[in-house]
N, C-alpha and C positions, 0 to 999 in steps of 0.2 A: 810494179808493172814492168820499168822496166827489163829486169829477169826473162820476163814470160817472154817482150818481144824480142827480145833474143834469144832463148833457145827457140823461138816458132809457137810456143802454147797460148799468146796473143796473138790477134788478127786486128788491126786500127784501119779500117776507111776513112775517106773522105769525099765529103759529096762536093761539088764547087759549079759554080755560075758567075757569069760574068768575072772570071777571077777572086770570087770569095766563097768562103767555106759556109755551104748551106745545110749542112748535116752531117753527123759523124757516126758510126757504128763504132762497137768496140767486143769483143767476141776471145773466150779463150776458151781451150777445152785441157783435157786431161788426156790423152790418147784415145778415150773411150767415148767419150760424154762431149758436145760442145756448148758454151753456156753465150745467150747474147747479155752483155752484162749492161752498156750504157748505151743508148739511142736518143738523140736530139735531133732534129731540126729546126730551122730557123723559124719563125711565128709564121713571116712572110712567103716562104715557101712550104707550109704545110698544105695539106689536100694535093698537093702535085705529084703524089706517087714518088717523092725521095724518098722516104721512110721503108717504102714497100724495096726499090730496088738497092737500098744499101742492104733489107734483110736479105734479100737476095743473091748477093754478093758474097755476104757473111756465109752464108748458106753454102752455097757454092764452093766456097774454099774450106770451108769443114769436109763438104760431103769427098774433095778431093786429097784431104788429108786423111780420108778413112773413118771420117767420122760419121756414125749414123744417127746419131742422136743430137739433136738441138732444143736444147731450154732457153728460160730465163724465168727470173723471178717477178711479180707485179704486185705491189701493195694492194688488197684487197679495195681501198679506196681509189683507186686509179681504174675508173672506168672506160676511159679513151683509150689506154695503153689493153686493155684487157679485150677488148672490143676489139682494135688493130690486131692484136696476134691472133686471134677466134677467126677472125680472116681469114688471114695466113696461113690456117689448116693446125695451129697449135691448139692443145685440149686442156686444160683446165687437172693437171695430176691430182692424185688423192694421196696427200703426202703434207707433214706437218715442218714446218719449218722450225728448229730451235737456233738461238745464236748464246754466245754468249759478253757482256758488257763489262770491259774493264772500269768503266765508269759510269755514275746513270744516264748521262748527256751525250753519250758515246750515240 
């Protein structure tokens, strides 16, 4: 990672309140493509619209990099995160994901 945030192909926010970090975005793309990779907020500050204006943020600084495309990926079982980005105007692709595992724990 950090590679990406030096050449610029990372993007890391921070959300903060009262001087403590209430949610982080984390975002990289490829010149083409931009991907939100990791998104957390604190338990205590969820439902307050951090989540919404760090994707925002993320967003914003893709779309100013040229970038016109933003993903991410959501485990089929993760309904809250699935539900959040259907919000957000993201659509559900028809696209299979493969990886592959150097190990079966991996």
């Amino acid at each position: 990672m950090a590679k990406e945030i030096k050449t610029g192909q990372a993007i890391f926010l921070v959300a903060e309140a009262n001087k403590k970090v209430v949610g982080v975005v984390l975002g990289t793309h490829d010149g083409r493509k931009g991907w939100i990779n990791r998104l957390a907020v604190a338990k205590e500050f969820r439902r307050q619209n951090v989540a919404s204006k760090l994707i925002a943020a993320i967003e914003n600084r893709l779309n100013d990099l040229g970038i016109d495309i933003t993903a991410c990926l959501i485990e089929q079982e993760n309904l809250v995160s699935r539900t959040f980005f259907r919000k957000l105007g993201y659509i559900k692709a028809p696209v299979e994901y493969f990886s592959k595992k150097q190990y079966p724990d991996a």
